[in-house]
MDTraj code that builds the backbone (N, CA, C; nanometers):
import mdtraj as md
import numpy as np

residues = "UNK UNK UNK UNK UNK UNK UNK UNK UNK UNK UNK UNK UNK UNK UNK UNK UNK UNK UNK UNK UNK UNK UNK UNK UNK UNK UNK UNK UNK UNK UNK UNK UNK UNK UNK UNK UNK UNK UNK UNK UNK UNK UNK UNK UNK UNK UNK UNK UNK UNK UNK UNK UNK UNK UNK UNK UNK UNK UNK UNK UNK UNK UNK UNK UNK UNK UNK UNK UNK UNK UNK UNK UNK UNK UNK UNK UNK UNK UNK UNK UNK UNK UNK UNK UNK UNK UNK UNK UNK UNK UNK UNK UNK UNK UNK UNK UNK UNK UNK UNK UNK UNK UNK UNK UNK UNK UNK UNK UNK UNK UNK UNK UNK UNK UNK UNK UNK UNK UNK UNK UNK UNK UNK UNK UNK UNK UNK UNK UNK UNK UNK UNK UNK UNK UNK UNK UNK UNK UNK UNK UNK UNK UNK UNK UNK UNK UNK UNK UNK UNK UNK UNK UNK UNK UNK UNK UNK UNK UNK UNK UNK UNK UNK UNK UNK".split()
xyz = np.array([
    [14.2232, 6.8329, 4.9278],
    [14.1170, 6.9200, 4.9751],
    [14.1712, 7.0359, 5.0580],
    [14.2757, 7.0110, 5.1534],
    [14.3453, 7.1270, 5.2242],
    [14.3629, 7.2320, 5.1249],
    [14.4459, 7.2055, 5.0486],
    [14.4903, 7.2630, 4.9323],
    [14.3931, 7.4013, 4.8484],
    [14.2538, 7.2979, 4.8176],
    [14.1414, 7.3704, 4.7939],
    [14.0775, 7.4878, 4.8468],
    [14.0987, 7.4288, 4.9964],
    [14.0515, 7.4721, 5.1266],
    [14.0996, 7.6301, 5.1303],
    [14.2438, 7.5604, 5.1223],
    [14.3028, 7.7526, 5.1610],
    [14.3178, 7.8568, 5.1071],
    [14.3073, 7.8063, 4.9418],
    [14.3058, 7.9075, 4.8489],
    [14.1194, 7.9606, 4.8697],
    [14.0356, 7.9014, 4.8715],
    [13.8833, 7.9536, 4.9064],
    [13.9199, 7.9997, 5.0435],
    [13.9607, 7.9595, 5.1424],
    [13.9471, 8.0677, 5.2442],
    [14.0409, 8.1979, 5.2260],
    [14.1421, 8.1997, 5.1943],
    [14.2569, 8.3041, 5.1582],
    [14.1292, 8.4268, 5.0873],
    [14.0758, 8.3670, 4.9897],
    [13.9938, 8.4283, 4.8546],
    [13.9096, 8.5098, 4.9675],
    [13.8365, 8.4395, 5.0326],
    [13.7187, 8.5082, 5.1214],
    [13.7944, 8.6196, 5.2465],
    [13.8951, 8.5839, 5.3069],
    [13.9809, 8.6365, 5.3889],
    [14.0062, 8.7815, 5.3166],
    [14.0164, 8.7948, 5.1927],
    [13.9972, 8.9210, 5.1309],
    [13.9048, 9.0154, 5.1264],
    [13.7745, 8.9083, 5.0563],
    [13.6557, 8.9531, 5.0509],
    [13.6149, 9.0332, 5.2043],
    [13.6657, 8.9327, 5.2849],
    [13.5797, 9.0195, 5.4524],
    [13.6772, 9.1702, 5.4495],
    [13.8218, 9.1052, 5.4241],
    [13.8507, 9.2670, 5.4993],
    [13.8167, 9.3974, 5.3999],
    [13.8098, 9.3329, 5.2664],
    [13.7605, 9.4661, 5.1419],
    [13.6319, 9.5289, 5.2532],
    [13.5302, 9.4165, 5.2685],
    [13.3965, 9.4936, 5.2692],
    [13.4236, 9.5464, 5.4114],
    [13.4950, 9.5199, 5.5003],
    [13.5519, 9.6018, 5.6164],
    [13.5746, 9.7310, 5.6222],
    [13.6784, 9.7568, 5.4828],
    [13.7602, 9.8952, 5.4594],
    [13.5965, 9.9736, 5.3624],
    [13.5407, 9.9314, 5.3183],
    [13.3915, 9.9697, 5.2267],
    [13.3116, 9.9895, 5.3495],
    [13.2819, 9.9323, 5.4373],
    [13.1671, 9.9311, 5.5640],
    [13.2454, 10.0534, 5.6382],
    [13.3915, 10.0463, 5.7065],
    [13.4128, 10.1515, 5.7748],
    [13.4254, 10.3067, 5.6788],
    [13.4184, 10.3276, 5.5121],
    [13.4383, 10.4339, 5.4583],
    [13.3145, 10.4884, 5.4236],
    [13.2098, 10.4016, 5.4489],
    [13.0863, 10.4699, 5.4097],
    [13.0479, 10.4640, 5.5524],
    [13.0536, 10.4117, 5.6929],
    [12.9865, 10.4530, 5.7957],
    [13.0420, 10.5520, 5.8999],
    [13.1933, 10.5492, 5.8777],
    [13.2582, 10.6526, 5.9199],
    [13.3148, 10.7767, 5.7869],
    [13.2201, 10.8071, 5.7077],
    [13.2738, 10.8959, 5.5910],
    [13.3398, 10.9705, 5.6372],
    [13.3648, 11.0783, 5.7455],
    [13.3573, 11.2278, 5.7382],
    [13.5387, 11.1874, 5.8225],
    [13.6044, 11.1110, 5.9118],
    [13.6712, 11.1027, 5.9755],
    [13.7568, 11.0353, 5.8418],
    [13.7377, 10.9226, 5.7491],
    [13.8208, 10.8507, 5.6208],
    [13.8124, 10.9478, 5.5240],
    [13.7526, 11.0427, 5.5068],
    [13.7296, 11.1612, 5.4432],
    [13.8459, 11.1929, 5.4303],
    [13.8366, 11.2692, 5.5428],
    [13.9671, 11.3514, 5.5903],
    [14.1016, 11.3143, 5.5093],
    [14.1092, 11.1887, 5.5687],
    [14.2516, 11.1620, 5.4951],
    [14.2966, 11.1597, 5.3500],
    [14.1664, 11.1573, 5.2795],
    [14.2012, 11.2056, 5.1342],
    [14.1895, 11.3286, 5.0780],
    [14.0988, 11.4192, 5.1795],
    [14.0977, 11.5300, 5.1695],
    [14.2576, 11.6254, 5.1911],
    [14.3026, 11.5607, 5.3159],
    [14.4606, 11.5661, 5.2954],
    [14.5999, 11.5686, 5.2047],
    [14.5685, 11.4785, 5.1629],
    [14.6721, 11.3787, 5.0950],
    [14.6301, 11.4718, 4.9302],
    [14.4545, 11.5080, 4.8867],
    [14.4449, 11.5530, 4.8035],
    [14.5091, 11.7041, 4.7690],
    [14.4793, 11.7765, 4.8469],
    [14.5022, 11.9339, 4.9008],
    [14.6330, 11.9169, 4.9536],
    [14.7253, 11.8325, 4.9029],
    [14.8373, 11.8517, 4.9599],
    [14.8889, 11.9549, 5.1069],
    [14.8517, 11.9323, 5.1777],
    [14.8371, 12.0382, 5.3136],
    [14.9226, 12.0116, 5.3837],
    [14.9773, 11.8804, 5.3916],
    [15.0954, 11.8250, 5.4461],
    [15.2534, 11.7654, 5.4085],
    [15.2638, 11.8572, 5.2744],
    [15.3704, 11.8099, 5.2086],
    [15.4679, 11.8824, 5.2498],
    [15.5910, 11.8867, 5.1803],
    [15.6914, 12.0116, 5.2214],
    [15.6179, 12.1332, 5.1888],
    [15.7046, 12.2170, 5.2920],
    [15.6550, 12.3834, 5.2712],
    [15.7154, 12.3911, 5.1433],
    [15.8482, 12.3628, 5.1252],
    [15.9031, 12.4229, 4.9717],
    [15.8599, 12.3580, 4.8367],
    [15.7105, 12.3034, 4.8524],
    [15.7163, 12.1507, 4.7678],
    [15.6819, 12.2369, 4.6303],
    [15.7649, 12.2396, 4.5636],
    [15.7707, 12.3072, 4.4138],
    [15.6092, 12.2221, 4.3099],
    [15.5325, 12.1148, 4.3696],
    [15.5134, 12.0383, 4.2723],
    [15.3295, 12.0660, 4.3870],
    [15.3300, 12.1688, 4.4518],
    [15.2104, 12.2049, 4.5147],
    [15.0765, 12.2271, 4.3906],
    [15.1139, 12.2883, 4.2822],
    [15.0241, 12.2879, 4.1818],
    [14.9346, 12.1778, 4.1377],
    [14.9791, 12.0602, 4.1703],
    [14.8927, 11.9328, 4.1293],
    [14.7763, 11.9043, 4.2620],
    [14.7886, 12.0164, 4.3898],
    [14.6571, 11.9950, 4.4649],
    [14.5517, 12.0044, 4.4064],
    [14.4752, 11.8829, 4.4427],
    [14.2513, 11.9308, 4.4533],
    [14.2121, 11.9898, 4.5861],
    [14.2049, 12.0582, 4.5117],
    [14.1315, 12.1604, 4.6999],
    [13.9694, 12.1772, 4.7076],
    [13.9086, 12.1238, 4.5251],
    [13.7940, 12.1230, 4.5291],
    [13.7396, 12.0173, 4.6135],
    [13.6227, 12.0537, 4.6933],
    [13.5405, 11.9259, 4.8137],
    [13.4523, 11.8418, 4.6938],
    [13.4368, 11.9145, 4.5929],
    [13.3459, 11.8037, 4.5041],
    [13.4369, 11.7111, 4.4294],
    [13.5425, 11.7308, 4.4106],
    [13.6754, 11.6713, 4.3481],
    [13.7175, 11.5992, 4.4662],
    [13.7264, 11.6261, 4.5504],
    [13.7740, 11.5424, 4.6351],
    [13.6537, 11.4043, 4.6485],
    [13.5380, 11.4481, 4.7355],
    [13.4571, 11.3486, 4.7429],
    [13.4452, 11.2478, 4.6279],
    [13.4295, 11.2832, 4.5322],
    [13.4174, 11.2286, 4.3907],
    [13.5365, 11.0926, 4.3779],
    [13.6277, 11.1477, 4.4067],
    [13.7821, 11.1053, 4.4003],
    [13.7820, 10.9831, 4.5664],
    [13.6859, 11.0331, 4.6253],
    [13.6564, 10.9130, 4.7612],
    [13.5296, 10.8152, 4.7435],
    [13.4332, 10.9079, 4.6518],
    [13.3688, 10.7751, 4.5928],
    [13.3807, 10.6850, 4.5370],
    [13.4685, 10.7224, 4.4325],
    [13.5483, 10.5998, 4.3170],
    [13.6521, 10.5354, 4.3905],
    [13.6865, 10.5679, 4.5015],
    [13.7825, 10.5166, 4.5748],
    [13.6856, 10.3594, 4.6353],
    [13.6083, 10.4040, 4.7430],
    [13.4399, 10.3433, 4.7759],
    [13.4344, 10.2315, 4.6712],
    [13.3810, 10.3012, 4.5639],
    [13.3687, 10.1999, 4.4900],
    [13.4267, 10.0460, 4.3894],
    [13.5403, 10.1286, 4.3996],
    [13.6886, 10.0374, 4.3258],
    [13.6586, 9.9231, 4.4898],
    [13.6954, 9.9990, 4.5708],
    [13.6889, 9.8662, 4.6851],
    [13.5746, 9.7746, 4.7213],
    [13.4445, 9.8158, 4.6787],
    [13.3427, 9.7793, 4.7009],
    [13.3154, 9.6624, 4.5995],
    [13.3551, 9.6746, 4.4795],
    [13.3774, 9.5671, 4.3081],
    [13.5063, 9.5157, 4.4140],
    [13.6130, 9.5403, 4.4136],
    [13.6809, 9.4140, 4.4425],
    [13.6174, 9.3496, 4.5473],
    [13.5576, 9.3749, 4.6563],
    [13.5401, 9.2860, 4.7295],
    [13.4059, 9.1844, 4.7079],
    [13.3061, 9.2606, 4.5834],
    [13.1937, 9.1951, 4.5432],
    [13.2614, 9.0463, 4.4632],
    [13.3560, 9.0869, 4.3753],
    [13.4293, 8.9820, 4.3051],
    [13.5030, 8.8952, 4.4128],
    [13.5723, 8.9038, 4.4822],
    [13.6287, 8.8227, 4.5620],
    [13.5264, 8.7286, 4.6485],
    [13.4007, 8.7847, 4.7222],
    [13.2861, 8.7097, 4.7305],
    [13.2581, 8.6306, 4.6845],
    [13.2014, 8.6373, 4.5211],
    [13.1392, 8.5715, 4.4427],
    [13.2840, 8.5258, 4.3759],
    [13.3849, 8.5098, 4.4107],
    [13.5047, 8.4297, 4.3962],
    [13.4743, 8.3529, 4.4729],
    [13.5385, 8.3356, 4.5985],
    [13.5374, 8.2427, 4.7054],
    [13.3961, 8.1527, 4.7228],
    [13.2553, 8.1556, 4.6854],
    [13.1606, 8.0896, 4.6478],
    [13.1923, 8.0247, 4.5309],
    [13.1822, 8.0624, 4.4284],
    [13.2758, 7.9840, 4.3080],
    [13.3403, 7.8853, 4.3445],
    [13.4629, 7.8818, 4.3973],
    [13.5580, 7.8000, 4.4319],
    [13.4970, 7.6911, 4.5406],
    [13.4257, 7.7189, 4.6299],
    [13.3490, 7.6734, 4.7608],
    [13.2380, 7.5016, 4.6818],
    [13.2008, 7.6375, 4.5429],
    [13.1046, 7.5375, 4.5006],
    [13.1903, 7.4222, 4.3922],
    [13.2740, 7.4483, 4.3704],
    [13.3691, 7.3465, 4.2755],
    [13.4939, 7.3148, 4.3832],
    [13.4185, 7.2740, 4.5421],
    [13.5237, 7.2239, 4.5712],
    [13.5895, 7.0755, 4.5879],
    [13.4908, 6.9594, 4.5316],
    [13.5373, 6.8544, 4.4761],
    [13.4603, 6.8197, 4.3291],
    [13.4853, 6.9121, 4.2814],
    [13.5051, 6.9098, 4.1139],
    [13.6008, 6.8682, 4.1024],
    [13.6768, 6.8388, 3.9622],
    [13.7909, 6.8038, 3.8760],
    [13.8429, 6.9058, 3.8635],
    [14.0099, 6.8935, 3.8497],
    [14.0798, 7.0025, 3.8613],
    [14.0555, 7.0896, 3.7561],
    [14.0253, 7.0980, 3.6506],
    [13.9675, 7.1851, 3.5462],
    [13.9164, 7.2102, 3.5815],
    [13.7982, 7.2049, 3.6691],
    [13.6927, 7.3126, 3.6937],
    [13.6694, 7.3984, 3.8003],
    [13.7669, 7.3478, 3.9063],
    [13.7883, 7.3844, 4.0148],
    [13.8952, 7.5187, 3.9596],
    [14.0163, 7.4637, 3.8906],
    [14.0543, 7.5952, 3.8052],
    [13.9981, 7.6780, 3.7384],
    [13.8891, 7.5983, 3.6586],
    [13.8815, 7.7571, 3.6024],
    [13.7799, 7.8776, 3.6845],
    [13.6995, 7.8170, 3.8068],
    [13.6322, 7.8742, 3.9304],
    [13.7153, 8.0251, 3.9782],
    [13.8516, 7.9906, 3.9146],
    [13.8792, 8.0777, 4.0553],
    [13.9304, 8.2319, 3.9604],
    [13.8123, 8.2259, 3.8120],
    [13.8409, 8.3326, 3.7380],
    [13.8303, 8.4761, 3.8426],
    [13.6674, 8.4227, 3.8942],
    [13.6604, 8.5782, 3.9351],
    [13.7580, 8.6328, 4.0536],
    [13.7728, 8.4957, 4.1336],
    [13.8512, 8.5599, 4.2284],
    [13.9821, 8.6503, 4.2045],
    [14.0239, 8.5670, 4.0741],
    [14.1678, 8.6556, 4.0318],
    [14.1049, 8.7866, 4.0270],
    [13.9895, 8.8273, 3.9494],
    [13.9288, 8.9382, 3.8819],
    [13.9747, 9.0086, 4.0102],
    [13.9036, 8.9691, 4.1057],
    [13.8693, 9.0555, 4.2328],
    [13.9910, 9.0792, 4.2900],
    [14.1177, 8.9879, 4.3121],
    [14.2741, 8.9957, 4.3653],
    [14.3204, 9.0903, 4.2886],
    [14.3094, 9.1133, 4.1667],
    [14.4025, 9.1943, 4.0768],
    [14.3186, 9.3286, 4.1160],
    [14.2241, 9.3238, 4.0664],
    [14.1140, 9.4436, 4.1116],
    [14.1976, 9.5388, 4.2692],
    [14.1747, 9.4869, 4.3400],
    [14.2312, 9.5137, 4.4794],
    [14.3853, 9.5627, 4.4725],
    [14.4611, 9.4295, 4.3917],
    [14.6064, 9.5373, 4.3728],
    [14.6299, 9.6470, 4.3100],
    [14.5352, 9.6112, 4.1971],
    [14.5595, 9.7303, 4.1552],
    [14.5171, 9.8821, 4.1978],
    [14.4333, 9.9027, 4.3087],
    [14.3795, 9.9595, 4.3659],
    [14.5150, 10.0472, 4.5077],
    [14.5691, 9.9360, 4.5004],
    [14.6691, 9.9300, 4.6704],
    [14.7931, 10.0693, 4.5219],
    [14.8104, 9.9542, 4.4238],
    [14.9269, 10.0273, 4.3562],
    [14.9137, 10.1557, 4.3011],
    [14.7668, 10.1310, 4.2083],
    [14.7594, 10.2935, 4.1154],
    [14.7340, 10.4016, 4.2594],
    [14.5741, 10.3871, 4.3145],
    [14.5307, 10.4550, 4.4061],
    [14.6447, 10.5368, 4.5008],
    [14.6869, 10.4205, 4.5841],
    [14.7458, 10.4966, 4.7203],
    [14.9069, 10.4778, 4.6910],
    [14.9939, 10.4309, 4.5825],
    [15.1468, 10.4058, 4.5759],
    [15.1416, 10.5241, 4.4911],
    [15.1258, 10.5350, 4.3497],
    [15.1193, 10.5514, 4.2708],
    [15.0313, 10.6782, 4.2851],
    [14.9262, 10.7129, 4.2428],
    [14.8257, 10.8534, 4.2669],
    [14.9025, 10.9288, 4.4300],
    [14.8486, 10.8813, 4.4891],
    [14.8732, 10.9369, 4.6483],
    [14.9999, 10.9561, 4.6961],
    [15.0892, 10.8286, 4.6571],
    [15.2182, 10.8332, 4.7188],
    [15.2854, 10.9447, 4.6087],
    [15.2703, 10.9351, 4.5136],
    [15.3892, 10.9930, 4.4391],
    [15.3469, 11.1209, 4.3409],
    [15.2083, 11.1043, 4.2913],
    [15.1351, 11.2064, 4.2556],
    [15.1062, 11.3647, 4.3231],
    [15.0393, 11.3082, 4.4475],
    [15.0252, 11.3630, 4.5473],
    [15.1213, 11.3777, 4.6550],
    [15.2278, 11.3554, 4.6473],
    [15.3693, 11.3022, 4.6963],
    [15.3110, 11.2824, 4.8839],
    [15.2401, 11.1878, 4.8920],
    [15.1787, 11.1942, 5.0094],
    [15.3026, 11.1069, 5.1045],
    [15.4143, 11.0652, 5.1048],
    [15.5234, 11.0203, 5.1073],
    [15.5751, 11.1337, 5.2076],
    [15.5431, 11.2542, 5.1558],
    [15.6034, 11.3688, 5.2471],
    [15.5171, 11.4063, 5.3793],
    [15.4369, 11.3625, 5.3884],
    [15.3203, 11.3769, 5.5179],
    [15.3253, 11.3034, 5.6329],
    [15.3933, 11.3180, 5.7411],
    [15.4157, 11.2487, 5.8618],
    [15.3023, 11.2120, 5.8994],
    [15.1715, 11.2635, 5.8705],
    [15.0596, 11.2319, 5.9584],
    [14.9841, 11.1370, 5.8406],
    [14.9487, 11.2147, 5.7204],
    [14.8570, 11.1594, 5.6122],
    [14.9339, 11.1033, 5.5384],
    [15.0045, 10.9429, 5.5828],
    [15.0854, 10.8723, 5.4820],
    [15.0308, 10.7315, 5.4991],
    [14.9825, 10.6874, 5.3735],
    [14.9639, 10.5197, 5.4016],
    [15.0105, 10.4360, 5.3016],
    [15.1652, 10.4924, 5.2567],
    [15.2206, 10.4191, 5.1583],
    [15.2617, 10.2564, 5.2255],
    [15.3008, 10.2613, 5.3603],
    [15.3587, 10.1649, 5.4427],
    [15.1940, 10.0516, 5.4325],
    [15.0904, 10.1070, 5.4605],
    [14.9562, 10.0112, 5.4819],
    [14.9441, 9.9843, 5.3238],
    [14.9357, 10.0603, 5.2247],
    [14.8907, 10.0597, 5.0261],
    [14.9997, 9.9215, 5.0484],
    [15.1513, 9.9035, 5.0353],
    [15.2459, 9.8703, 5.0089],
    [15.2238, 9.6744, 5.0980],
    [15.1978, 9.7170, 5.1749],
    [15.1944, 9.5852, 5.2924],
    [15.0091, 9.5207, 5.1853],
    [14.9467, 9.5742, 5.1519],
    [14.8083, 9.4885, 5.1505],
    [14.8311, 9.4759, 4.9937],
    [14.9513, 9.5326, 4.8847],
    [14.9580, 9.4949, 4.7896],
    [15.0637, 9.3973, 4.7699],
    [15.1426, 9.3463, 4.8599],
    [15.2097, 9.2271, 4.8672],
    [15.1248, 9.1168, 4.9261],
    [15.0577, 9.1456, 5.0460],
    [14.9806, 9.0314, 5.1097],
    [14.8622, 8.9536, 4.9507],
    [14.7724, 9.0604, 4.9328],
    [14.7037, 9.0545, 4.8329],
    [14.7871, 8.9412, 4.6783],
    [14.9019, 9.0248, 4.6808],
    [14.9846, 8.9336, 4.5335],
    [15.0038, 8.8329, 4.5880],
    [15.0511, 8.7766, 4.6964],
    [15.0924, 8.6537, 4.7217],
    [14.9728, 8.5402, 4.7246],
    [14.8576, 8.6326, 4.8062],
    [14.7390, 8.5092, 4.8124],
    [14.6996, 8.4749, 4.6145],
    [14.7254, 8.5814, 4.5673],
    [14.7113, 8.5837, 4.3986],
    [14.7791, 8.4286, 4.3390],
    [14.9208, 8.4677, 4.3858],
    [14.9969, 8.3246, 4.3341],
    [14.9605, 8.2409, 4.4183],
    [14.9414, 8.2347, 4.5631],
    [14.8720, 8.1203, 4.5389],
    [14.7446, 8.0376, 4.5043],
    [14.6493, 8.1236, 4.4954],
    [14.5039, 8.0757, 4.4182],
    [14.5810, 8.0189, 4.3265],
    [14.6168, 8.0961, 4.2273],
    [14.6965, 8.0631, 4.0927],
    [14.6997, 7.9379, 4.0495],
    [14.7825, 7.8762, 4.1597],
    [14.8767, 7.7421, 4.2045],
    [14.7610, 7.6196, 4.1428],
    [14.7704, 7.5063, 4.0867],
    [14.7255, 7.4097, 4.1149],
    [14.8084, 7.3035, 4.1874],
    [14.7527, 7.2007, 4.2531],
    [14.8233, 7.1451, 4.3707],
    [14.8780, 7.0417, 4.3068],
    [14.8030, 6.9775, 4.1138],
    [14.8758, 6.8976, 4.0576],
    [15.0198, 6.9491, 4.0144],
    [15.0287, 7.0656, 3.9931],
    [15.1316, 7.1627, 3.9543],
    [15.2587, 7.1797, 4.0487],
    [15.2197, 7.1577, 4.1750],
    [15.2781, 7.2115, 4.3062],
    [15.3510, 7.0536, 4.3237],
    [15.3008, 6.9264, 4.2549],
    [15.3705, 6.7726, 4.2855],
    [15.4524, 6.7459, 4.1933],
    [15.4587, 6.8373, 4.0730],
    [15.5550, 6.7879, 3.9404],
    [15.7170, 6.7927, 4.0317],
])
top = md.Topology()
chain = top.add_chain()
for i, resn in enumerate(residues, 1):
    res = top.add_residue(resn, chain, resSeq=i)
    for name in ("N", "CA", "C"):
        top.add_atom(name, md.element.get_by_symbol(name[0]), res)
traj = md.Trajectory(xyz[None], top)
């Protein structure tokens, strides 16, 4: 049951801080704004940055680009929810079913990495070469919540009959 235990709390431990980063981007918009408005408009890259042409300087492109942001986080953390209930409710089920419970949560874990990787490593860090911005850089935070995130992944994953072979 420990076992059970921690992969459903791990699952939900997600779910809270998603709808955290979703609650503080829609109630503080204009200040979380900013930072993609940044990072978009490249404003803080090198002065000599040869690769300045790939800025959005449009505000409707931008916002747009912070809604889908909003929203990608808002689905993972709906899935990780209705993960961690899943799992909660098959938590002395049979291991088949207790496994196969923890579909959505994966949905919602992968959802989220992939979010940490394309979004802010990948788009932001390297697209947007936001890497070069002393102030508007969150490759170090993208990078740290897409390892934390993979690891709780493998271990949902895990079955505990699996973990005694």
């Amino acid at each position: 049951m420990a076992f059970r235990f921690s992969q459903t709390a791990l699952v939900a431990s997600v779910a809270i801080f998603l709808t955290l980063i979703v609650v503080n981007n829609v109630t503080d918009y204009g200040s979380n704004f900013r930072y993609v408005e940044h990072v978009l408009s490249m404003d803080t890259t090198f002065s000599d940055n040869q690769l300045k042409w790939r800025a959005i300087t449009n505000p409707f492109m931008q916002h747009l680009f912070y809604g889908i942001l909003i929203f990608w986080e808002a689905s993972a953390a709906v899935l990780c929810w209705i993960g961690a209930f899943r799992l909660s409710q098959n938590f002395k089920a049979d291991r088949v079913s207790f496994h196969q419970a923890k579909s959505i949560a994966v949905y919602g874990l992968v959802l989220s990495m992939l979010q940490w990787l394309i979004a802010f490593l990948v788009v932001g860090g390297e697209w947007f070469l936001m890497w070069q911005s002393a102030t508007w850089n969150a490759q170090n935070a993208a990078l740290r919540m897409f390892v934390v995130t993979g690891l709780i992944l493998l271990f949902v994953s895990q079955s505990w009959e699996d973990l005694k072979k």
